[in-house]
N, C-alpha and C positions, 0 to 999 in steps of 0.2 A: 627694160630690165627683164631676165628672160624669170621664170618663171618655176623657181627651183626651193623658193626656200623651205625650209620642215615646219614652219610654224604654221602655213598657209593650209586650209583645207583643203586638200589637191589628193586626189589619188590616178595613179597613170595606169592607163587601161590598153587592151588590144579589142578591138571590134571583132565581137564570132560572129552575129550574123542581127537579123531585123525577121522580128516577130509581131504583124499586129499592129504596129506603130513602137512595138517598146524593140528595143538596142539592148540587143544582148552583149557583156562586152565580158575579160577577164582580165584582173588585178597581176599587178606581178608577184602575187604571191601564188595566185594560182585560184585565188577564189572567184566564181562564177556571179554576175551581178545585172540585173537591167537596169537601163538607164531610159526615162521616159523625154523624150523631145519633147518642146514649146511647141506651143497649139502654132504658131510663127513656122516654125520647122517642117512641122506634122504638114501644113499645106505648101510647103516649097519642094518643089518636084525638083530642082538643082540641088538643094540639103541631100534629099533621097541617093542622087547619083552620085556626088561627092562621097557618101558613105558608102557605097556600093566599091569605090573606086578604092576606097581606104584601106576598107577589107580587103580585096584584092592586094594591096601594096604591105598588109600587113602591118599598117602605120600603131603608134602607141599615143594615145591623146590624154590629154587631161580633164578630170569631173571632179563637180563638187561635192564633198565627200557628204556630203549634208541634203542636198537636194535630189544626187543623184542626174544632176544634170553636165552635158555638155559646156564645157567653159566657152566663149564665142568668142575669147581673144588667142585663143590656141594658148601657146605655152610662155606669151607676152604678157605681162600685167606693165597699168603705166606709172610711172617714175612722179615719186611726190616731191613737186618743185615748189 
C-alpha cells in the first residue's frame, strides 16, 4: 500500500543538503526543517551516498512528522492482512 494517506504522520520533504550528521531537508510548503539520522544511518557510509545521490536527483521522501526522522520503508507502509 503506497503511502499516501492524510491520517498518517508523513510529511514529504526535498533534501538541501547534510550538516554535521543532521539532514537539512524542505516541506512542501516551503518550510526549512532538520532531520536527525539513526545512530544505524549515522555509521553507514552507503546511507551517506545514497543521500548525496538524492540530493543530486532532487528526490522528495517521506519523515516522520513526530520524530523528525527518515521513514526506512520509503513511501510503502505494509498491508494489514
Amino acid at each position: 500500500m503506497l503511502l499516501n494517506s492524510k491520517n498518517l504522520s508523513v510529511l514529504e520533504v526535498q533534501v538541501l543538503g547534510i550538516y554535521q550528521a543532521k539532514i537539512e531537508v524542505k516541506t512542501i510548503s516551503g518550510k526549512c526543517l532538520f532531520v536527525y539520522p539513526t545512530q544505524t544511518q549515522k555509521d553507514d557510509p552507503l546511507f551517506w551516498q545514497s543521500l548525496k545521490d538524492i540530493i543530486k536527483a532532487k528526490l522528495w521522501l517521506p519523515i516522520n512528522k513526530t520524530l523528525n526522522q527518515l521513514i526506512d520503508s520509503d513511501w510503502l507502509v505494509p498491508l494489514n492482512t
